[in-house]
Every structure is written in C-alpha cells, then in structure tokens.
PAKEKE-583105 format. One record per residue: residue in three letters; y, z, x of N, C-alpha, C, CB in turn. Coordinates in steps of 0.1 Angstrom, whole numbers, plus 5000, padded with zeros to 4 digits. Last residue first. Glycine has a CB too. Example, Ala and Ser with C-alpha at 12.3 -4.5 7.8 and 13.67 -1.06 7.14 Angstrom:
BEGIN
SER497850715128498950715137500050795129499450575141 ALA494350785132495550785123496750785132495550905113 
//
This chain:
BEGIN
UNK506649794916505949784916505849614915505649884909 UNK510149914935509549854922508049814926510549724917 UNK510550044953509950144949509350064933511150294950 UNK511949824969511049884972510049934965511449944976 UNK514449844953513649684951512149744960514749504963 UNK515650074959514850024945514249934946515349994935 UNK515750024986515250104983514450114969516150184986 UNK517649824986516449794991515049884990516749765003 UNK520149964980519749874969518049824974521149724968 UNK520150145001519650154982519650084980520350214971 UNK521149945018520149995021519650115010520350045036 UNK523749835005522749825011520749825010523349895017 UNK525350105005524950034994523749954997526049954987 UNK525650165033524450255027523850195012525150425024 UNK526649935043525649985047524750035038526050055055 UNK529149975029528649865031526549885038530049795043 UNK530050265033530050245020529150085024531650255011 UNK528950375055528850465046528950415030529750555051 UNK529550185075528850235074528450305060528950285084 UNK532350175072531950065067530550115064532149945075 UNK532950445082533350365067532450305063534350265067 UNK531950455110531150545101532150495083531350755108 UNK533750265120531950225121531250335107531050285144 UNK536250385117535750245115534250195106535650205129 UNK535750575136536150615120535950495113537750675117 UNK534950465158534350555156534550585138534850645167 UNK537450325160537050285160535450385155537450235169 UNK539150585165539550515155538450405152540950475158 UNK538550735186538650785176538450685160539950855179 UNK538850515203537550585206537150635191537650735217 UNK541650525204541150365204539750455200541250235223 UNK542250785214542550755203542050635195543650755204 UNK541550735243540850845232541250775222541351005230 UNK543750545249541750545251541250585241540950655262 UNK545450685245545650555241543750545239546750425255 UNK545250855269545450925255545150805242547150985254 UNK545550635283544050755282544250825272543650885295 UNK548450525284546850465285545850545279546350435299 UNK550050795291549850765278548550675272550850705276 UNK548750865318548850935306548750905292549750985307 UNK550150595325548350645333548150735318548450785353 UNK552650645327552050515316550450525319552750335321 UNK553451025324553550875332552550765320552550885353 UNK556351255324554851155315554451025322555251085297 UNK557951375327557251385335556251275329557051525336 UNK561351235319560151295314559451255329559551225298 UNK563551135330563751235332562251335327565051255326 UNK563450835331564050915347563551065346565950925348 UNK560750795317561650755317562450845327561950735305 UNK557150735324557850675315559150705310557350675306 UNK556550685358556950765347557650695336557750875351 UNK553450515372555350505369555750615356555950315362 UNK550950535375551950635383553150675377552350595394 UNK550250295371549850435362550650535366548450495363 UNK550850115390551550135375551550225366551350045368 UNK549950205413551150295414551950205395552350255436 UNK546950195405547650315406548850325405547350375415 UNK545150005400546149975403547050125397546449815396 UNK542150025410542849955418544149945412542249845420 UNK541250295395540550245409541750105416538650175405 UNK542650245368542950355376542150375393542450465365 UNK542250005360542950085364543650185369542950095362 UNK538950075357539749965366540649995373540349865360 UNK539350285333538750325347539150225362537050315344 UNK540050085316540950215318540450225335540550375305 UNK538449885314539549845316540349965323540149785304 UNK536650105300536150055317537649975322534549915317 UNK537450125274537250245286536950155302535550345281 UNK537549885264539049975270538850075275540150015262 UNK535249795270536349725272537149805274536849635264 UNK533549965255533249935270534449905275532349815274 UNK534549935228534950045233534450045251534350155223 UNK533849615225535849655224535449815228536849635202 UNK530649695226531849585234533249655236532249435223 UNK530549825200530449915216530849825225528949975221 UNK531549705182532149845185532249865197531449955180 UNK529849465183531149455189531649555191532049395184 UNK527149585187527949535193528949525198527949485191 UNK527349685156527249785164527549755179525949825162 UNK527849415145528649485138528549615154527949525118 UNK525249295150526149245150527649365150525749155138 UNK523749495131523149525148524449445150521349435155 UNK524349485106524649665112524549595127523149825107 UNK523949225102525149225096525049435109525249205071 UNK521049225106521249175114523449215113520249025111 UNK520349395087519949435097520649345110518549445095 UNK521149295061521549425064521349475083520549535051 UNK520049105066521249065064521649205066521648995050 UNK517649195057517549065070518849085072517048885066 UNK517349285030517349375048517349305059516049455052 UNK517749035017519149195016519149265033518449385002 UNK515948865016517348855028517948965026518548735026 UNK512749035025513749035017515349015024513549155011 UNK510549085049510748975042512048965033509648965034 UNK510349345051510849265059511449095058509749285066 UNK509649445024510949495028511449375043510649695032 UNK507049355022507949295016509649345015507449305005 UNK505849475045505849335047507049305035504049245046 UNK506149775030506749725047506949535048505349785062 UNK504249735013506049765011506649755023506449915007 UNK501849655022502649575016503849625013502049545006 UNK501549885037501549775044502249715038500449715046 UNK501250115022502850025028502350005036504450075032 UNK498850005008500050005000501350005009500050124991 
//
C-alpha cells in the first residue's frame, strides 16, 4: 500500500512542481546569500582602505561597518523571504498532495 502511495505521489505534477519550484527557489537564496557574504569577506581581504573610510569628518562609523550590518540584514531579510513563501506557497502545496494522497 505505500508502495503505491509513494509511486503515485511521485508521479503527480503538483509534487513534481512543488519539488522542483522549493529546490529552484532554495538555490537562488543560498546563491544571492554566498554572494554577499563572500563579496563581504573579499572585501575585506583585499580592499581595506575603502572599508576603512569613515562615513563623514566627524562620525566614527566607517563604510566596512555599515556593509556587515548591510550583510546581516540582507541574511535577515532573505531568510524572512524563504520562510513566507514557504509557509504559504509551499505548505498549500504540499496539503493539497496530502489529500490527493489519502484519497483511495
């Protein structure tokens, strides 16, 4: 019996689409978050004295600072992204495959 609920869950475009639409999707997140973390790290190994520069005569803050804070926040936001879509594109989804499952 899940043999056959497995072969017909595999078979069905919802979960073909669901699976290939989440793996697609989990990629690019982690692509664009490699990117600006490792861009960051670059950065900061070969071009120091732009991170250095303070951002105005009299603040201490430099453009190194704001970048990484910039990081995090890129991290944060993307992260809030993945768990949305997730939650509502996803999970509908993966119920709706659930009934088509549990049908006889």
């Amino acid at each position: 019996m899940h043999e056959d609920t497995n072969a017909r869950l595999r078979d069905n475009p919802k979960f073909q689409k669901l699976v290939s639409t989440r793996s697609t999707y989990s990629i690019v997140m982690t692509l664009a978050m490699i990117v600006g973390y490792f861009g960051y790290i670059l950065l900061v190994a070969f071009n120091k004295d732009f991170l250095a520069q303070k951002l105005g005569a009299e603040l201490v803050t430099s453009v190194g600072l704001l970048i990484g804070v910039g990081v995090l926040l890129f991290a944060i936001i993307i992260t809030g992204l993945y768990v949305r879509r997730s939650n509502t594109e996803f999970d509908s989804l993966n119920e709706d495959l659930i009934k088509e499952a549990n049908k006889p």
